[in-house]
C-alpha positions in Angstrom: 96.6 90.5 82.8 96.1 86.8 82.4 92.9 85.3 84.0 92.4 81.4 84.9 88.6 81.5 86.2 87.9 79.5 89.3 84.9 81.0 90.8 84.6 83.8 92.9 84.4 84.9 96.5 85.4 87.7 99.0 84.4 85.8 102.1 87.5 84.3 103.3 86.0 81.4 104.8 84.0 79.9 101.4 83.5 76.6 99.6 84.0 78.3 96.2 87.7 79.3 95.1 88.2 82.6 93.8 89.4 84.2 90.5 93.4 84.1 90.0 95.2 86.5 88.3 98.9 87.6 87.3 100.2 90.3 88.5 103.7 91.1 86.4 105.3 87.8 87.3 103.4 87.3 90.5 100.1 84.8 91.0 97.3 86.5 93.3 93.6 86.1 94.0 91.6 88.8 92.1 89.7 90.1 95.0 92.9 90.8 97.1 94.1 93.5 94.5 95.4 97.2 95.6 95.0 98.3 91.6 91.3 97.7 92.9 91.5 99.7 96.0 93.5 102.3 93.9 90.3 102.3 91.1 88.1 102.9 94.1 89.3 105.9 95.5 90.6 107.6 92.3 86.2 106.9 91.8 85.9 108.5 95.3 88.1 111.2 94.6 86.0 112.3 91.0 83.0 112.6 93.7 85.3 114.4 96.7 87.2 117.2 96.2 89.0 115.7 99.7 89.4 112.1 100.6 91.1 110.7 103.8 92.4 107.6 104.3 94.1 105.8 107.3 96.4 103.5 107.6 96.9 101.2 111.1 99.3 99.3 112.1 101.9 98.5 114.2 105.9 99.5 113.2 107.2 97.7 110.7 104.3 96.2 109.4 104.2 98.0 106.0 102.0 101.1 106.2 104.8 102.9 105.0 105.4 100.8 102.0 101.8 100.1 100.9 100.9 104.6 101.2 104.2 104.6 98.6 102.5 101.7 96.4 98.9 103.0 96.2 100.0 106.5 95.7 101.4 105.3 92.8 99.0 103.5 91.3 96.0 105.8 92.4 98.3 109.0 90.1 99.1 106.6 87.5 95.8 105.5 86.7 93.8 108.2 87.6 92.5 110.4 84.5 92.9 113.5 87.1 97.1 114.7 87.4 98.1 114.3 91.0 101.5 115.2 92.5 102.4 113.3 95.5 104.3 114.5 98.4 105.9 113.2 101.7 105.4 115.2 105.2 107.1 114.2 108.9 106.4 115.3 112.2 107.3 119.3 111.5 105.5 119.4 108.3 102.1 118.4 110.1 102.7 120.6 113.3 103.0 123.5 110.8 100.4 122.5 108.9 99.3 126.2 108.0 102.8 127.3 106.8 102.9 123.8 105.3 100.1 123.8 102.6 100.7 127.7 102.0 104.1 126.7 100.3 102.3 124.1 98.2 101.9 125.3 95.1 98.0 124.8 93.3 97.6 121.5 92.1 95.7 117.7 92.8 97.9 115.9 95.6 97.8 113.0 97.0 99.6 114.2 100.6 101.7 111.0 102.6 101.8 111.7 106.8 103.5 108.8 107.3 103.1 108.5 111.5 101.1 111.3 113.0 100.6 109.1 116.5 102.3 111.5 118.2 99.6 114.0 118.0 97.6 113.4 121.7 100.7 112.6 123.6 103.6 115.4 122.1 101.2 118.3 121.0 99.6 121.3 122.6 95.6 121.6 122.4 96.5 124.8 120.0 98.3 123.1 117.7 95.8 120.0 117.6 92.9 122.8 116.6 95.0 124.7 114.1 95.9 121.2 112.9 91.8 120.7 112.5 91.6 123.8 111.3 93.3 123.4 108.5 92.5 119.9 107.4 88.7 121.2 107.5 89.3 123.6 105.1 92.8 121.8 103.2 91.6 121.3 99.1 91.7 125.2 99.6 95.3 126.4 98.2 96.3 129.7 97.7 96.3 130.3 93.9 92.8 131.4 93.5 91.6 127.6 92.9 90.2 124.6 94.2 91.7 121.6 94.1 91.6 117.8 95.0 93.5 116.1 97.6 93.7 112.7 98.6 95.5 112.7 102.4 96.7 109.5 103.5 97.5 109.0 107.8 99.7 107.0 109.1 99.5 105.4 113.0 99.6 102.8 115.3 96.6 102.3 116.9 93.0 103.0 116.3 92.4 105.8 119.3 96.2 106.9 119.2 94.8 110.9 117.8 92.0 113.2 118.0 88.6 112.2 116.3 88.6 114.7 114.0 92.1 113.9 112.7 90.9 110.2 112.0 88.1 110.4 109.9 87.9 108.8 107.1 86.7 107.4 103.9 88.3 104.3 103.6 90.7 102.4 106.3 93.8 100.0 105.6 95.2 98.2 108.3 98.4 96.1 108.1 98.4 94.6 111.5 95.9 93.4 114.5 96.6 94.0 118.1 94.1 91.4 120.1 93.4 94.0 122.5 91.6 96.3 120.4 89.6 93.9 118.3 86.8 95.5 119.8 88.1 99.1 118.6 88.4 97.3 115.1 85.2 96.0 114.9 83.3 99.0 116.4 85.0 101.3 113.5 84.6 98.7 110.7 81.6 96.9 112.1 80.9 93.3 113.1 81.4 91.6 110.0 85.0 92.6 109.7 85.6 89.9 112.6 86.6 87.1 110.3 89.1 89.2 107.6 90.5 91.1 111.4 91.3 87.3 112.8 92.3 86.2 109.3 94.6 89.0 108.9 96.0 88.6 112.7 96.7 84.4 111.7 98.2 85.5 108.3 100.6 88.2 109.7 101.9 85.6 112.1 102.5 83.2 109.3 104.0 85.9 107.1 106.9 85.9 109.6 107.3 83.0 111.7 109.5 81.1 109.1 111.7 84.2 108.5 112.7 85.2 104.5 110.7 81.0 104.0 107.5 82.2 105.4 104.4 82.0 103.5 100.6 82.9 104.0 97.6 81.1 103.0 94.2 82.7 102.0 91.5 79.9 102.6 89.5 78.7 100.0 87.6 75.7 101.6 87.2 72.1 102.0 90.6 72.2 103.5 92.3 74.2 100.4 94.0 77.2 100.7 96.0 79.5 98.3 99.7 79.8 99.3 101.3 83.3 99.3 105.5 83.7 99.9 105.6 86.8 101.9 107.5 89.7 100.9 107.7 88.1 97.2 106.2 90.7 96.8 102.8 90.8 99.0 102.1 91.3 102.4 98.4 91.0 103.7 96.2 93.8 104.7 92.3 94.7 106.0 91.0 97.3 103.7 87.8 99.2 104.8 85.7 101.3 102.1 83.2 101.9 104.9 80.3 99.7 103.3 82.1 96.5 103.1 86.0 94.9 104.6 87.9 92.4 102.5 91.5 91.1 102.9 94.0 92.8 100.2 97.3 92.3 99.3 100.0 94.7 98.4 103.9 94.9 96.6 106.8 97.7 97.3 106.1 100.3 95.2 109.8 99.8 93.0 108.3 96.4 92.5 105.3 98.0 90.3 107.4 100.4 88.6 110.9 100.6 89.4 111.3 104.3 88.5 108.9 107.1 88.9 109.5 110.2 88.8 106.0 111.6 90.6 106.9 109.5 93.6 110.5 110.1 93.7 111.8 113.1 91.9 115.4 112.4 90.7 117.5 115.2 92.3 120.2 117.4 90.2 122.7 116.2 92.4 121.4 112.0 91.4 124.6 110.3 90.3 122.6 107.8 88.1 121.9 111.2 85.8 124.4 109.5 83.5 123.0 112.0 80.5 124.7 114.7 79.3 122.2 117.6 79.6 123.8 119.3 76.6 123.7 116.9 74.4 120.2 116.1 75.1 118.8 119.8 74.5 120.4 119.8 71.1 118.4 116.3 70.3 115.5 117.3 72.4 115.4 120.8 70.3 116.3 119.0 66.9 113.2 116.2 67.5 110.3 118.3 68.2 110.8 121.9 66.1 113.1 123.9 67.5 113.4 126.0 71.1 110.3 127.5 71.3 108.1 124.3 70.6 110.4 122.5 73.4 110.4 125.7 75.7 106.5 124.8 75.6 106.8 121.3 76.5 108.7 122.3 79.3 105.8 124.3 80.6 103.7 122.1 80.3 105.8 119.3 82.3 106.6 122.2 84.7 102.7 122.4 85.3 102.3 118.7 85.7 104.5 119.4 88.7 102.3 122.3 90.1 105.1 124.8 89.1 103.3 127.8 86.6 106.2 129.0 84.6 103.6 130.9 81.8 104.0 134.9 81.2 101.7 137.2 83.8 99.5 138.3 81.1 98.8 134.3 80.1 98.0 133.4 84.3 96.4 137.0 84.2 94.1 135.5 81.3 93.1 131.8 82.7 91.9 133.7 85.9 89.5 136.0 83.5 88.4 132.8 81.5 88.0 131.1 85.2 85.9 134.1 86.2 83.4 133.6 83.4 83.2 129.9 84.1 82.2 129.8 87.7 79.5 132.1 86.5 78.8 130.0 83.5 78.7 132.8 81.4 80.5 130.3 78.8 82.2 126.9 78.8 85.4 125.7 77.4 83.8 123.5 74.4 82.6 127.4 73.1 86.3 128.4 73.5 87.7 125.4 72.3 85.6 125.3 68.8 85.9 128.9 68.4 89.8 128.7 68.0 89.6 125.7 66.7 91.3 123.3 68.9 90.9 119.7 69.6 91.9 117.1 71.6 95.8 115.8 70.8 96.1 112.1 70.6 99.5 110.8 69.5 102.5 108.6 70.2 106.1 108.8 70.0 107.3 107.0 66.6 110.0 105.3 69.1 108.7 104.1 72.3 112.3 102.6 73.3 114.0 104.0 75.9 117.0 105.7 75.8 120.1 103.3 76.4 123.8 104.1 77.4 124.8 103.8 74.1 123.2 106.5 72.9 124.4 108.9 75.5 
C-alpha cells in the first residue's frame, strides 16, 4: 500500500485533507477504507462469540455487493477460519432446520433482504426466528462457535426490534424521511456523514456510467471519486462513532475465491484434468496417505469432519479435559513434541494451461 501523507481527518466537512492511499490500482482517502471496517469487526468478533451487523438501504444501492466484499475481507484477514454462507427468504423462515444442517464451524452467515419479516410472517415464526438468533453461535456438534450474521433491509423500522440489533450498521442509501430514524439509531452527530452520503449518492448516478462523487476536503477542495470504478459511498456505524466509507465488488478485490464462491463439480472453467492432478498432487507431497491428510484438513477448513470415529471420539475427550482445565494444549503439544509449521511452497506460480 502506497501512502502520500496529506494530513488527516474523518470529519467530512474539515480544513485539513486527509491521508491518500492506493488501493490495487485505485486512489482512495485512508479513512473511507472497508479493509478498516473488516479489521474492526474481525477485533469485535475475537471479543463476541456472535456479532450482528445491518445493512440499510434502498434496492439497488449495493448492500448486496458490499455483505459479498467485507465477507471476504473480514475471512481473509482474520487469524480465526470462517466459512461464509448465503441464505434467502426460506432459509431464514426455517431458521431452526436451517442452522441444524450447518455443520460446526466460524461463519460469517449473508441474509441478504429479510424486510419481509413484519409484513409476510406469522408472530410464530417471528419468535422462533428470535429464538434462534438468541441462542445461534450454538451448533450441534458438541461446540461453540463464532458467527458473524450480516442483515440485509430497506429501511430502519422495516423488522422486529430484536431482529435488528446490532453491533455495527452500514448504510448505502438515505431516505429524507427517516433522517430522524437515522439519527435517533446512530445519534446526532451522524447528521453531516447521513446528508453527505444522501448528496454523494445523488452524484454517484446523475451523470450515468460519467458520474463521480466528491468527498470534501475544505476551502473549496474536494477529492473526486468515479463511481462504480470501483467505489460506491456508504455510512458505517460502530456504535461509538459514524464516518463515510467506501467500498469495491468483491471480484474486484480478488477475482476468485473459493470461501465466497465454491466452484461447483459441474463449473465448466474446471479446465484440469482431475487425474492428472492426483498423480502430481500425490508425487509432490509423499505419496497417498500424506495427501489423503491434506485433504482433511482442507475438508475441515470447510466445516466438513472427514477423520475416523475413534480420532472425533478423542478431540471430544481432550475437549472435556479442557473446559475443565484439567490441562491445556501447550502440555499436549510439548509432550508429543509438536510445533507450530511455518513454510511456503518452493513455487508460488500458479498453475497455467500449459501445464494442464
Amino acid at each position: 500500500m502506497i501512502r502520500r501523507l496529506i494530513s488527516s481527518s474523518n470529519k467530512p466537512l474539515v480544513s485539513k485533507k486527509p491521508v491518500v492511499i492506493r488501493w490495487n490500482s485505485a486512489r482512495m482517502v485512508a479513512s473511507h477504507s472497508l479493509r478498516a471496517v473488516s479489521r474492526e469487526i474481525v477485533n469485535i468478533s475475537e471479543s463476541l462469540d456472535y456479532v450482528s451487523i445491518n445493512f440499510i438501504g434502498t434496492m439497488s444501492s449495493g448492500k448486496s455487493s458490499t455483505m459479498n466484499s467485507l465477507a471476504h475481507l473480514i475471512h481473509k484477514e482474520s487469524s480465526i477460519h470462517f466459512l461464509v454462507k448465503k441464505f434467502g427468504k426460506e432459509e431464514l423462515l426455517n431458521l431452526e432446520e436451517t442452522m441444524a444442517k450447518l455443520k460446526p464451524s466460524n461463519y460469517i452467515l449473508i441474509f441478504d433482504d429479510i424486510a419481509f419479516l413484519n409484513a409476510n410472517s406469522s408472530k410464530k415464526q417471528i419468535d422462533q426466528i428470535q429464538s434462534v438468533m438468541s441462542t445461534i453461535r450454538h451448533l450441534d456438534g458438541g461446540r461453540d462457535v463464532r458467527i458473524i450474521l450480516f442483515k440485509g433491509f430497506q429501511y430502519l423500522k422495516s423488522i422486529p426490534p430484536f431482529v435488528r440489533e446490532s453491533q455495527a450498521t452500514v448504510l448505502s442509501s438515505i431516505d429524507e424521511n427517516n433522517i430522524d430514524a437515522y439519527t435517533d439509531l446512530l445519534g446526532q452527530r451522524a447528521l453531516p456523514n447521513l446528508m453527505l452520503l444522501k448528496k454523494m449518492r445523488i452524484e454517484s448516478t446523475i451523470n450515468g456510467a460519467k458520474s463521480t462523487f466528491n468527498f470534501p476536503l475544505g476551502k473549496r477542495k474536494s477529492f473526486k471519486y468515479v463511481a462504480r470504478q470501483p467505489f460506491l459511498p456508504y455510512v458505517y456505524s460502530n456504535g461509538i462513532s459514524t464516518r463515510i466509507i467506501v467500498a469495491p465488488l468483491r471480484n474486484w478485490i480478488d477475482k476468485i475465491c473459493n470461501t465466497c464462491e465454491p466452484m461447483q463439480q459441474s463449473d465448466p472453467d474446471a479446465k484440469v484434468n482431475f487425474d492428472e492432478f492426483i498423480t502430481d498432487f500425490e508425487s509432490k507431497f509423499g505419496g497417498k496417505a500424506n495427501a489423503k491428510a491434506i485433504v482433511k484438513l482442507q475438508l475441515m477448513k470447510q466445516g466438513i469432519n472427514a477423520y475416523s470415529k475413534r480420532v472425533v471420539q478423542g478431540c471430544k475427550y481432550i475437549d472435556l479435559y479442557l473446559e475443565n482445565r484439567l490441562i491445556n494444549l501447550e502440555q499436549l503439544a510439548s509432550h508429543f513434541a509438536l510445533e507450530a509449521t511455518n513454510t511456503h511452497l518452493y513455487s508460488t506460480r500458479k498453475p497455467r494451461l500449459t501445464d494442464l
